[in-house]
Structures are given as C-alpha cells and as structure tokens.
TORTOR-645439 format. One record per residue (C-alpha): residue in one letter; x, y, z. Coordinates in Angstrom, 3 decimals, padded with zeros to 6 digits. Each point is the difference from the previous one (the first is absolute). Layout:
BEGIN
<rec><code>A</code><u>X</u><v>Y</v><w>Z</w></rec>
...
This chain:
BEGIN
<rec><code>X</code><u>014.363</u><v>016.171</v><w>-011.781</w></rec>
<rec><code>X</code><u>000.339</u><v>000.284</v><w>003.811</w></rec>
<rec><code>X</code><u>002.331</u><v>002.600</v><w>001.049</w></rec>
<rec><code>X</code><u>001.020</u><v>000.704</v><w>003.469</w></rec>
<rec><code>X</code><u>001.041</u><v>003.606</v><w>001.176</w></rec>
<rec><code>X</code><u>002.533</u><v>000.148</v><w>002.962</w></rec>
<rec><code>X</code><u>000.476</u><v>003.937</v><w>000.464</w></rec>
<rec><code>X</code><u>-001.385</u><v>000.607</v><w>003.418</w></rec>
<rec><code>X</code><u>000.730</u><v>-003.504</v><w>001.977</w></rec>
<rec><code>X</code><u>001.877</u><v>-000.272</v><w>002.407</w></rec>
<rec><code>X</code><u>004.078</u><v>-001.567</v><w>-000.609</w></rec>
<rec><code>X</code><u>-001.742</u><v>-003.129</v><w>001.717</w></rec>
<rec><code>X</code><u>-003.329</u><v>-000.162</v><w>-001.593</w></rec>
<rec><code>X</code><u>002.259</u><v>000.444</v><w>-003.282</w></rec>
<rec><code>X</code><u>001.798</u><v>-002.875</v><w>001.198</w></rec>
<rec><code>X</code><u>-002.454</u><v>-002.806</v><w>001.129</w></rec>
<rec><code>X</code><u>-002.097</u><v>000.909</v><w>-003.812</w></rec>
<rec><code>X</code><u>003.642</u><v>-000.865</v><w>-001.272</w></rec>
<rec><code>X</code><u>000.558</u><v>-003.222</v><w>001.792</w></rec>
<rec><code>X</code><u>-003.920</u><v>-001.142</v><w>-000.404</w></rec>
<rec><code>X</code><u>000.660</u><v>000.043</v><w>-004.227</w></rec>
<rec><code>X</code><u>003.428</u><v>-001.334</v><w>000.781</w></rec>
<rec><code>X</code><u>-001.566</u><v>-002.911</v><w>002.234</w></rec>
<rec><code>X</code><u>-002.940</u><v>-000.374</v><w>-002.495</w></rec>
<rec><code>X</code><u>002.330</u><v>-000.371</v><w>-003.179</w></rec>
<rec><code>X</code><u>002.152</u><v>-002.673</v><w>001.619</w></rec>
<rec><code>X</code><u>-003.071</u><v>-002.306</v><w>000.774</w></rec>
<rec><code>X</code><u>-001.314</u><v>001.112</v><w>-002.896</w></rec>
<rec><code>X</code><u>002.808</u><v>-000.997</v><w>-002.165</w></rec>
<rec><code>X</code><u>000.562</u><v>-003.029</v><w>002.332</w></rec>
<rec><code>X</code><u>-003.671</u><v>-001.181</v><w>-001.027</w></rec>
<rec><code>X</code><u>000.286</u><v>000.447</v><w>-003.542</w></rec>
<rec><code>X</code><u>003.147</u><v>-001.749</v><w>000.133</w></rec>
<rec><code>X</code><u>-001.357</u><v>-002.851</v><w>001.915</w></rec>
<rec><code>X</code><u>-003.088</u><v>-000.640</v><w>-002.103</w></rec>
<rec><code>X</code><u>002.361</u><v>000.523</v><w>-003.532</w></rec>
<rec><code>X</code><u>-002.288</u><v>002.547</v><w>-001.811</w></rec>
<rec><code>X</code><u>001.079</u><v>003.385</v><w>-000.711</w></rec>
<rec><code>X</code><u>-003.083</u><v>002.326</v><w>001.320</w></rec>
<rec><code>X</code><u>-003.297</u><v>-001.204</v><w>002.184</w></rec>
<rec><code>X</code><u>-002.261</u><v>001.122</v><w>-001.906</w></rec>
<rec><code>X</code><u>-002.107</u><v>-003.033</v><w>000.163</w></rec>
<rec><code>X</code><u>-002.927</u><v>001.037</v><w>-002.377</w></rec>
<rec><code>X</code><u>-002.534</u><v>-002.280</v><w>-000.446</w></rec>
<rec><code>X</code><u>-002.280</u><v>000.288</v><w>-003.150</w></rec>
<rec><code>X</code><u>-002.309</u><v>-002.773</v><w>000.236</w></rec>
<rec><code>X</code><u>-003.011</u><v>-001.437</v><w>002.385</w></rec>
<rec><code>X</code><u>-001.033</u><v>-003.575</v><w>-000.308</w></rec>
<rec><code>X</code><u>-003.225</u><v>001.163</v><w>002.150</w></rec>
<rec><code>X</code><u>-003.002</u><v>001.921</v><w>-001.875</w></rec>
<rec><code>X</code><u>-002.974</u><v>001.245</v><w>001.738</w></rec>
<rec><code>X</code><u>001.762</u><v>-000.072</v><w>003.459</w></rec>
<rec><code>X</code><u>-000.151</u><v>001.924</v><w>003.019</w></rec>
<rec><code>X</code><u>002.745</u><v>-000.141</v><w>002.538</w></rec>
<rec><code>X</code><u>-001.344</u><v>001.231</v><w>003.524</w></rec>
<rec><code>X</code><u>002.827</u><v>001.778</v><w>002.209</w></rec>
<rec><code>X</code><u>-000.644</u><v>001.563</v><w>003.476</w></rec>
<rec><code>X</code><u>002.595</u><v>002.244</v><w>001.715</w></rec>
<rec><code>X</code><u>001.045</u><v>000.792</v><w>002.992</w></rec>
<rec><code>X</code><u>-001.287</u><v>-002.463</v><w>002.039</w></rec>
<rec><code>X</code><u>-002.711</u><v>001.639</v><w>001.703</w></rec>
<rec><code>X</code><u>-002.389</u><v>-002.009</v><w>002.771</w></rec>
<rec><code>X</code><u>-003.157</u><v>000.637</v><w>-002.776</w></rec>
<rec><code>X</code><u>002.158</u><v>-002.201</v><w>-002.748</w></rec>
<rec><code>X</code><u>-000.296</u><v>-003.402</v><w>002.229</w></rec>
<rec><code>X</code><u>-003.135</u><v>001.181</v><w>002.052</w></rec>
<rec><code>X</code><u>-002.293</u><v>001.162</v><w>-002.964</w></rec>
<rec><code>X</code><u>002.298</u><v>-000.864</v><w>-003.208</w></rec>
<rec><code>X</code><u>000.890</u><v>-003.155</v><w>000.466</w></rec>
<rec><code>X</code><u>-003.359</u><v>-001.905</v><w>001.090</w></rec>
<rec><code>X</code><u>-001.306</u><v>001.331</v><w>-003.250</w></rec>
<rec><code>X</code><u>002.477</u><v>-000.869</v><w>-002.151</w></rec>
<rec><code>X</code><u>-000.436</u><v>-003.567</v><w>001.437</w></rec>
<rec><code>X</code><u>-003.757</u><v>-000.161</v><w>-000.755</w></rec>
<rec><code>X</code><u>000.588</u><v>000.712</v><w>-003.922</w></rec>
<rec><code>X</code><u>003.544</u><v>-002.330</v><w>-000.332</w></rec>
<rec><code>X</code><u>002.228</u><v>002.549</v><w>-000.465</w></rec>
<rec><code>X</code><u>003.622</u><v>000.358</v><w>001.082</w></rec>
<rec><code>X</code><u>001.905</u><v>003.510</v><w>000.046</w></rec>
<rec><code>X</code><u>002.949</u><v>001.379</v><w>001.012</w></rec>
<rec><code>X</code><u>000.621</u><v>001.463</v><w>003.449</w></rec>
<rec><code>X</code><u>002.878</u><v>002.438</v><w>000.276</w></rec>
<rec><code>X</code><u>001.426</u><v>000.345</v><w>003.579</w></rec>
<rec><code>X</code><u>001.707</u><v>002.763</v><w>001.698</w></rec>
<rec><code>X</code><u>001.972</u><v>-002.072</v><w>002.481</w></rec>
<rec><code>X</code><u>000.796</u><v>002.370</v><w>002.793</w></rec>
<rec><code>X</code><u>-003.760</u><v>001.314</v><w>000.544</w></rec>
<rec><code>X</code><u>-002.100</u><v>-002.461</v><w>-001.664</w></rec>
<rec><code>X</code><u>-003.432</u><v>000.091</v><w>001.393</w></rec>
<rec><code>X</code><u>-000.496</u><v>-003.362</v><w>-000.501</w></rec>
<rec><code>X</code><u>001.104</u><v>-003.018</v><w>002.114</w></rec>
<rec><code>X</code><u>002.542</u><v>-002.195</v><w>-001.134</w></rec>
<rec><code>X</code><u>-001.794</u><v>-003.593</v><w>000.857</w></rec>
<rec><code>X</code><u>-002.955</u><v>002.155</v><w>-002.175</w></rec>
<rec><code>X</code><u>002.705</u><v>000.402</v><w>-002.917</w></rec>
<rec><code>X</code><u>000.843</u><v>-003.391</v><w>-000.415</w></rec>
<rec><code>X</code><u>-003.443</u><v>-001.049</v><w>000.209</w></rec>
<rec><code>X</code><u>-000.574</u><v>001.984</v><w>-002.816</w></rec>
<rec><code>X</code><u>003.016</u><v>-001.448</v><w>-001.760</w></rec>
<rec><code>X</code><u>-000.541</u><v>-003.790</v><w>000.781</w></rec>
<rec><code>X</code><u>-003.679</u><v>001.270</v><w>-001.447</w></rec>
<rec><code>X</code><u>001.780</u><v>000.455</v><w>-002.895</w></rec>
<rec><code>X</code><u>000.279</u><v>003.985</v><w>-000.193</w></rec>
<rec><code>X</code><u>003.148</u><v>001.496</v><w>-001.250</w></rec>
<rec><code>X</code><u>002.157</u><v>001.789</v><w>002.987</w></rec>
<rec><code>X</code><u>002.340</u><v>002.199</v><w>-001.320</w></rec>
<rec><code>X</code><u>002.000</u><v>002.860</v><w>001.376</w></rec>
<rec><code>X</code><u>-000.699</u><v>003.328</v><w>000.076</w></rec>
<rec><code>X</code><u>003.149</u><v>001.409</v><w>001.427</w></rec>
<rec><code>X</code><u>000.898</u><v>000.453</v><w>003.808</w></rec>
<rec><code>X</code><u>-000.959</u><v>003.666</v><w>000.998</w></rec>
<rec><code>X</code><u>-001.736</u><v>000.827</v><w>-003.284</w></rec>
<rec><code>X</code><u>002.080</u><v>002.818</v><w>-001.129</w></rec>
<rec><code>X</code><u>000.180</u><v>001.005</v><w>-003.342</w></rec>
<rec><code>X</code><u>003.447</u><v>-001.259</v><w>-001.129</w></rec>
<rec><code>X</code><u>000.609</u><v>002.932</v><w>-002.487</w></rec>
<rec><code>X</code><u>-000.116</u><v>002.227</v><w>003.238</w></rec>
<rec><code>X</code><u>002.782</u><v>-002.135</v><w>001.464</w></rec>
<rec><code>X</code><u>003.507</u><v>001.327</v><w>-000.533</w></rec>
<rec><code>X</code><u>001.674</u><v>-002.431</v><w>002.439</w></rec>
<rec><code>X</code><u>001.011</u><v>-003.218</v><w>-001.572</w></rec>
<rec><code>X</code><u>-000.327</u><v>-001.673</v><w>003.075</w></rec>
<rec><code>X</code><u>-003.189</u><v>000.850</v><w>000.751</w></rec>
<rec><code>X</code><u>-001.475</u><v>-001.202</v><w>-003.358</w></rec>
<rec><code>X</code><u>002.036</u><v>-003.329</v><w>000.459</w></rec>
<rec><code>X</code><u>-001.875</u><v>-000.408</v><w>003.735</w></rec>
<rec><code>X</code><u>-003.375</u><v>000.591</v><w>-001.446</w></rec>
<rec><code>X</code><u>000.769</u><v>-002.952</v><w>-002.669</w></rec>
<rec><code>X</code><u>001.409</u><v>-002.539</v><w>002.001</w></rec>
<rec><code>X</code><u>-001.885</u><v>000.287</v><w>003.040</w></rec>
<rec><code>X</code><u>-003.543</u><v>-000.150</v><w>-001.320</w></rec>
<rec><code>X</code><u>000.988</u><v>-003.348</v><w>-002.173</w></rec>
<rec><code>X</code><u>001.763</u><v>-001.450</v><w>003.123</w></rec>
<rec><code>X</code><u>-003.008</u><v>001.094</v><w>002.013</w></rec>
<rec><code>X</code><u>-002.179</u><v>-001.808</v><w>-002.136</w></rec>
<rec><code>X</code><u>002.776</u><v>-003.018</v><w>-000.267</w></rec>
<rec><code>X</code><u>-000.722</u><v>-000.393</v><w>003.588</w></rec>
<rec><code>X</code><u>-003.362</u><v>-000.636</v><w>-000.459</w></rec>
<rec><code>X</code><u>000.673</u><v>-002.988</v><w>-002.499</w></rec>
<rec><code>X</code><u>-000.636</u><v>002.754</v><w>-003.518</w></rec>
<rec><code>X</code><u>001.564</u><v>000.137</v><w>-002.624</w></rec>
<rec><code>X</code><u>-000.113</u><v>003.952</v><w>-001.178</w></rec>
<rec><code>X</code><u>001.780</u><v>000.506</v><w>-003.381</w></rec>
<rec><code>X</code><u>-002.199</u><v>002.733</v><w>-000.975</w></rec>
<rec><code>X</code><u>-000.037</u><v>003.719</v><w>001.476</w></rec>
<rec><code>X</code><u>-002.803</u><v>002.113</v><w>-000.098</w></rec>
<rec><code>X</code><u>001.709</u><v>003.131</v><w>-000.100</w></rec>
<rec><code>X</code><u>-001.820</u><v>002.895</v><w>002.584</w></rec>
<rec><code>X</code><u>-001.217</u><v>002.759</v><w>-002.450</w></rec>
<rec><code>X</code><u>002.110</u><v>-001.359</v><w>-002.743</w></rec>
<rec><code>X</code><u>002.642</u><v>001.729</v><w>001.175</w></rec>
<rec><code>X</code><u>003.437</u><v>-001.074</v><w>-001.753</w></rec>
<rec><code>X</code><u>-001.807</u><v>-002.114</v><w>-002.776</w></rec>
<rec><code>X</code><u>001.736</u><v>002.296</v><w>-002.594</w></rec>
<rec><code>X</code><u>003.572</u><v>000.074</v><w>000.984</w></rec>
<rec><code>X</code><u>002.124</u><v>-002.992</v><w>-001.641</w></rec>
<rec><code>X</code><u>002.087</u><v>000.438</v><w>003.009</w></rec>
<rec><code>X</code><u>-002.377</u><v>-000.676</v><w>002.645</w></rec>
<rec><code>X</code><u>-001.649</u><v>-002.659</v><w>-002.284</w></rec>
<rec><code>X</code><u>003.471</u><v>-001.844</v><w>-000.285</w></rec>
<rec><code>X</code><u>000.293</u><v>000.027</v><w>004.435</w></rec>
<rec><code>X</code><u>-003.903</u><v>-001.158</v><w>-000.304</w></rec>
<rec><code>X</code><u>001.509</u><v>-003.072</v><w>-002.353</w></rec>
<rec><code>X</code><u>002.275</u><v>-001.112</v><w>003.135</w></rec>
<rec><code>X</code><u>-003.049</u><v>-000.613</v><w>001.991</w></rec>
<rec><code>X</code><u>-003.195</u><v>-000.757</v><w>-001.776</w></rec>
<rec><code>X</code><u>-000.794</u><v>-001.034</v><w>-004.011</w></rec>
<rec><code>X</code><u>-002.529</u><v>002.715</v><w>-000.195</w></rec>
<rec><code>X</code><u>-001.701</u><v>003.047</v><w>001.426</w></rec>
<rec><code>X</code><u>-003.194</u><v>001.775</v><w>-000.396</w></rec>
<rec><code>X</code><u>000.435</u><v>003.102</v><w>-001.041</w></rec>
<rec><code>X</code><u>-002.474</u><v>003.468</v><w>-000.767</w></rec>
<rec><code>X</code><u>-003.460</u><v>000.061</v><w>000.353</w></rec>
<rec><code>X</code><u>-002.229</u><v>001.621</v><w>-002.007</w></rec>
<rec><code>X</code><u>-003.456</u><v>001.184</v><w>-000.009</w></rec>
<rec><code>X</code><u>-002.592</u><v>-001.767</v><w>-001.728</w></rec>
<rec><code>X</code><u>-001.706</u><v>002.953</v><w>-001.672</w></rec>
<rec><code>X</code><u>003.870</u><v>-000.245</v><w>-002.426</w></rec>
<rec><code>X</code><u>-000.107</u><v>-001.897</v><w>-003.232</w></rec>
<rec><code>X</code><u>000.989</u><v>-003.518</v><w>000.448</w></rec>
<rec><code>X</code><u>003.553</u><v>000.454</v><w>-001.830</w></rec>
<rec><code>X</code><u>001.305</u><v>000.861</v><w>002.868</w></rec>
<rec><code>X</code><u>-000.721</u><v>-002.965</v><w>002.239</w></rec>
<rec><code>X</code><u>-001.319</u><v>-002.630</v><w>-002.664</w></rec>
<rec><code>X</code><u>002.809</u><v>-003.126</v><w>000.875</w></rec>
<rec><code>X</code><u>-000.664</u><v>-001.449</v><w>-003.037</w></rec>
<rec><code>X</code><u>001.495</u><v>003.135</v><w>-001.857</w></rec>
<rec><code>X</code><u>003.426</u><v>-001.115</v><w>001.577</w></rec>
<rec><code>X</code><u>001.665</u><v>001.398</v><w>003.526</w></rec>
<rec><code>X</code><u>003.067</u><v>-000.227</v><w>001.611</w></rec>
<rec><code>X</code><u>000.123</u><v>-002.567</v><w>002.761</w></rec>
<rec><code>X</code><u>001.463</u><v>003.077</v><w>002.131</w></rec>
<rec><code>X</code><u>-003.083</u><v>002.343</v><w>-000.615</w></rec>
<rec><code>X</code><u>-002.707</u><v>-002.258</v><w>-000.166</w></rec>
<rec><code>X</code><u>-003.010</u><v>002.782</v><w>-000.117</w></rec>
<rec><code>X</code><u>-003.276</u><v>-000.413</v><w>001.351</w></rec>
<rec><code>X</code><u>-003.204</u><v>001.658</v><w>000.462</w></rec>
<rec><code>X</code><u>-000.726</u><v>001.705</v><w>003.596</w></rec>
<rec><code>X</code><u>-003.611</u><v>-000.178</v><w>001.413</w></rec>
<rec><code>X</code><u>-001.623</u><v>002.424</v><w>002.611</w></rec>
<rec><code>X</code><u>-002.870</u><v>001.825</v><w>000.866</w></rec>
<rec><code>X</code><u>000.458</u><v>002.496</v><w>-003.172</w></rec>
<rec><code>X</code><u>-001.139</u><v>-003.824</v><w>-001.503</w></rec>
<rec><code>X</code><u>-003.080</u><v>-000.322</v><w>-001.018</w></rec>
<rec><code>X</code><u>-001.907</u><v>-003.513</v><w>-000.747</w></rec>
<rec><code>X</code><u>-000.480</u><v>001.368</v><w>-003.438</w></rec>
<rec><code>X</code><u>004.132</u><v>000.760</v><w>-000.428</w></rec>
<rec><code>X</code><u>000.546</u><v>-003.732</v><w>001.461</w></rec>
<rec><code>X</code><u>-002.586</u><v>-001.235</v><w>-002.458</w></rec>
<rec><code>X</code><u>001.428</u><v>002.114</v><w>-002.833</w></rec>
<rec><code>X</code><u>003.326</u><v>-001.254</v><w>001.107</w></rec>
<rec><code>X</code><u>-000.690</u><v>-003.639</v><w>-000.168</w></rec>
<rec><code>X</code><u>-002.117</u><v>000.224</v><w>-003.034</w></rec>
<rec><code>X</code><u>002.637</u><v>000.955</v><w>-002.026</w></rec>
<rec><code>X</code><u>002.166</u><v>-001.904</v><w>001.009</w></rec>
<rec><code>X</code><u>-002.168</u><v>-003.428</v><w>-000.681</w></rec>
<rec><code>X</code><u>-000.830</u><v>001.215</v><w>-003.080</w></rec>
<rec><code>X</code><u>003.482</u><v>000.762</v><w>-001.389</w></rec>
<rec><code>X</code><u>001.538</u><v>-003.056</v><w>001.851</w></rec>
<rec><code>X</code><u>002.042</u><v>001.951</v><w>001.632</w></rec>
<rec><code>X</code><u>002.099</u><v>-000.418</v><w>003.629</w></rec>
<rec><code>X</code><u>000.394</u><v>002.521</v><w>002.572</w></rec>
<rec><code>X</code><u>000.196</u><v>000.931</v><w>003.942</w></rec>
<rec><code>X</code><u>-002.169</u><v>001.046</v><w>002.265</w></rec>
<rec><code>X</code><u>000.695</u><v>001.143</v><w>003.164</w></rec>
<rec><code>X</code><u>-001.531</u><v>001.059</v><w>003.498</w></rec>
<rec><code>X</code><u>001.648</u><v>001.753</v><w>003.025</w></rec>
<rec><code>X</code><u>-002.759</u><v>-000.351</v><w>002.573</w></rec>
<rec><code>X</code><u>-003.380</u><v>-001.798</v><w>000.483</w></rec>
<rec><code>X</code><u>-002.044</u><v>001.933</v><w>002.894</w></rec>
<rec><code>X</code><u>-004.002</u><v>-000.380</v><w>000.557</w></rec>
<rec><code>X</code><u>000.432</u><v>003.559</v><w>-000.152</w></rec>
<rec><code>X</code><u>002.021</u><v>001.903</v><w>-002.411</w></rec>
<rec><code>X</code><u>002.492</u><v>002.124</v><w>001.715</w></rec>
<rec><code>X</code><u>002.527</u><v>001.334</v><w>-002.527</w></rec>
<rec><code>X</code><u>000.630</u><v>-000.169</v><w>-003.859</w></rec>
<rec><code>X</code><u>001.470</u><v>-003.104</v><w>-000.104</w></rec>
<rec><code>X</code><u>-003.040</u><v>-001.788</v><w>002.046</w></rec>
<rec><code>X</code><u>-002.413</u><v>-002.062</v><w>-001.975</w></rec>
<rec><code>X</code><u>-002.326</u><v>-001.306</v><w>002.241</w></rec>
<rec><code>X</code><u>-001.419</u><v>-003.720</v><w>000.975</w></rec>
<rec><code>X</code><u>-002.832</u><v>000.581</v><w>-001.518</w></rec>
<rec><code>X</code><u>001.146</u><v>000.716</v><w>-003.542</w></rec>
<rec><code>X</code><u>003.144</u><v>-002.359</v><w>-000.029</w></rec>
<rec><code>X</code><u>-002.639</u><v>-002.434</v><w>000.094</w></rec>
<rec><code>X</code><u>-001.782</u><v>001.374</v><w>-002.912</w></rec>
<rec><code>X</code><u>002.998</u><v>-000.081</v><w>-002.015</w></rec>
<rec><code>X</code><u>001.064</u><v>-003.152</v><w>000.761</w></rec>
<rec><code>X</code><u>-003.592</u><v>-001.224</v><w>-000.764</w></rec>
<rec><code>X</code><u>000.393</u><v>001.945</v><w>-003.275</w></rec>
<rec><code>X</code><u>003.039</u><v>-002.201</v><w>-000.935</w></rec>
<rec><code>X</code><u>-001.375</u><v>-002.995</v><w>001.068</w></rec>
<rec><code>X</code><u>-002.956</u><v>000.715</v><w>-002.169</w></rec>
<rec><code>X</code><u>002.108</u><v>000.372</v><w>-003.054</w></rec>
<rec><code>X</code><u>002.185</u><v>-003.228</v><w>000.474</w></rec>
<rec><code>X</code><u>003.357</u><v>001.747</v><w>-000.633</w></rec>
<rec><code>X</code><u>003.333</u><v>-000.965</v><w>001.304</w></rec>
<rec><code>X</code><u>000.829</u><v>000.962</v><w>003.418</w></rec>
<rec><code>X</code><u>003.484</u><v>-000.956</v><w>001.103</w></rec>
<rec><code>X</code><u>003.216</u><v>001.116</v><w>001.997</w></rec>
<rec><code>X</code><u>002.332</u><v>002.458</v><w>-000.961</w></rec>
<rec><code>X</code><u>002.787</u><v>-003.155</v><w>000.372</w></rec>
<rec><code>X</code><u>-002.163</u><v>-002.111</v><w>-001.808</w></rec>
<rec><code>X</code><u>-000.211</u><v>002.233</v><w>-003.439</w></rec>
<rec><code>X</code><u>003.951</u><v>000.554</v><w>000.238</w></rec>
<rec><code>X</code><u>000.943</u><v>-003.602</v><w>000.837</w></rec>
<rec><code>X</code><u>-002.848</u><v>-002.048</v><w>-001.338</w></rec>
C-alpha cells in the first residue's frame, strides 16, 4: 500500500498533491469508462514466442545508431529504440531510417523523468503526449512507453493515464545475476510493467551467455536491454562495440528469435 504523508507541506504543495489524484482519478475513471472494463489490469499470461530475445536500446544515445545499429544489420536483427524526444542524440532523418529499416521506434518519454517523482498532473500528461506526438511527426506510430527507471509501473493510477496514450509500457529492469521469475515473459506480465533484463559493464560475456542459455533451453522469452554502446566503456551502463558484437554473434550462433518489443506484443 502506498501512503502519502502531508504533515510538513506547504497549504499549496498540500493542494496541487490534492488536485494531481483529483485530475488523475477523473481520467482515470474516464478511461475505464471508455474502454467498459472495470480495472486495467491488463495481465497477460501467455507468449506465443519460445526461445526469443527481444533487443531494446534506451535513451537514444549517438553509439545506438553509430555502433548498435550497423551490427544489428549485419546479423538480421531488428530491436527496439526508445527515444527521449527533447535531447535525443540521434538525428531524426537517422530515426526514421532506422524505422523504414524496420526497427521499432518507440517513446521513451519527453524529459526522462521518473513519473513516480512527478506530483504535477500536468507535467506527467506533457511528458506522454509530447513524446508520441513528437514521434507522430516523424511518420511513428508509438503505442508503447518505455518507462525511465520504471518509475510509475506499479501504481494502477498512473498505469490507467499511461492507457490514454500508449497500449503498453516497459517497465523495471532487473539485473541478470536474479532468477529468471522475475523477468521470464512467458511466466505472464502485465502489459503496464513489462520487465526486462538491464545490461552494463557489471555484464560479463559469461552472464550474457548464462543468460541466453537458459533461456533457449527452457524456451523461454525475455528482454534485454542496453543504455549505451561506446568503443570505450565509460559508466555502468556502457557495454562497449566490441562486445555488443560478441553477443550479437552469440545469438546469431544459436539461431534464436530476435524480434521487436512491438512485434512480441502485437504479432
């Protein structure tokens, strides 16, 4: 249970957290309303993909279409980019190359703020909207969000003002070194808090392999994703050229599914 403590705010502060659960139950309500179903809790329990690995890359860093993307090209595989459309580091003709290429553009909000942080409806409603029209613009279709740090994934309130903008969003990450319950697809996940597995340079080959292994053997589903691809690795979340290669050369080796994030949800 989420409880929030106002001793200590301000009459306004108290105010605006007031008017942003107001705000949120109305369009809340007015979704669940609109769609005739009582709650969004859209779980989904089954996978019609085994031995699959859905490829996402976040935050749209210039090593993702400079490095990423050649290689991804060389072994056949598509993946989903997730764009933050007020500082994405990579061009927009570059984006829908990648799209008409058949990779999956999706949004990744506008600012990438964690939404739980956000107390202003507003705000939350501006993030939303303007990264799907953003990508609109560009000719793409975005009805999945790949939420920044997973923040909100939990709250049936923030998942029902996700619902009036996208079909899905990407939720936690996880660490690969965590049994596989916890982001295993085929297990069942709600189409809210789709988990996946987060990569760095805490990842070794052996993890990846470990990863992948077990995943082919018990024809299982699940997301990986990267932040950035560098020559060099510069923080955590780096994996470098040089061993994105090997790993996609790993899964090309062992012939398993690699498709888009919008692919596994909408076939």
């Amino acid at each position: 249970m989420e409880i929030i403590h106002l001793h200590g705010l301000s009459e306004k502060n108290k105010k605006n957290i007031i008017l942003f659960f107001f705000i949120f139950f109305i369009i809340g309500l007015s979704y669940v309303v609109t769609n005739n179903i009582l709650t969004d809790i859209g779980f989904i329990y089954e996978s019609t993909y085994n031995r699959t690995i859905i490829i996402n890359l976040d935050d749209s860093t210039t090593g993702q279409y400079k490095n990423a993307y050649p290689i991804l090209n060389e072994y056949g595989f598509k993946a989903t980019y997730a764009i933050i459309t007020s500082y994405t580091e990579i061009k927009n003709s570059q984006i829908k190359k990648m799209y008409n290429n058949g990779m999956d553009i999706e949004s990744h909000t506008k600012d990438h703020i964690d939404l739980s942080k956000i107390f202003n409806p507003f705000t939350i409603i501006y993030e939303l909207k303007s990264s799907k029209d953003y990508l609109t613009q560009l000719g793409i279709n975005s009805d999945i969000l790949i939420l920044p740090n997973g923040g909100g994934a939990y709250n049936i309130i923030y998942r029902l003002v996700i619902g009036n903008y996208y079909n899905y969003s990407r939720g936690q990450l996880f660490n690969a070194s965590l049994d596989d319950s916890y982001y295993n697809l085929n297990l069942g996940f709600n189409c809210y808090n789709i988990p996946s597995v987060a990569l760095g340079n805490y990842t070794t080959f052996q993890d990846f392999k470990n990863l992948i292994n077990e995943t082919t053997l018990k024809n299982k589903t699940i997301i990986i994703t990267y932040h950035k691809i560098e020559d060099k690795s510069d923080t955590y979340l780096t994996v470098t050229t040089d061993t994105f290669k090997k790993e996609m050369d790993y899964l090309y080796t062992l012939n398993v599914n690699v498709i888009t994030l919008k692919q596994y949800l909408e076939g």
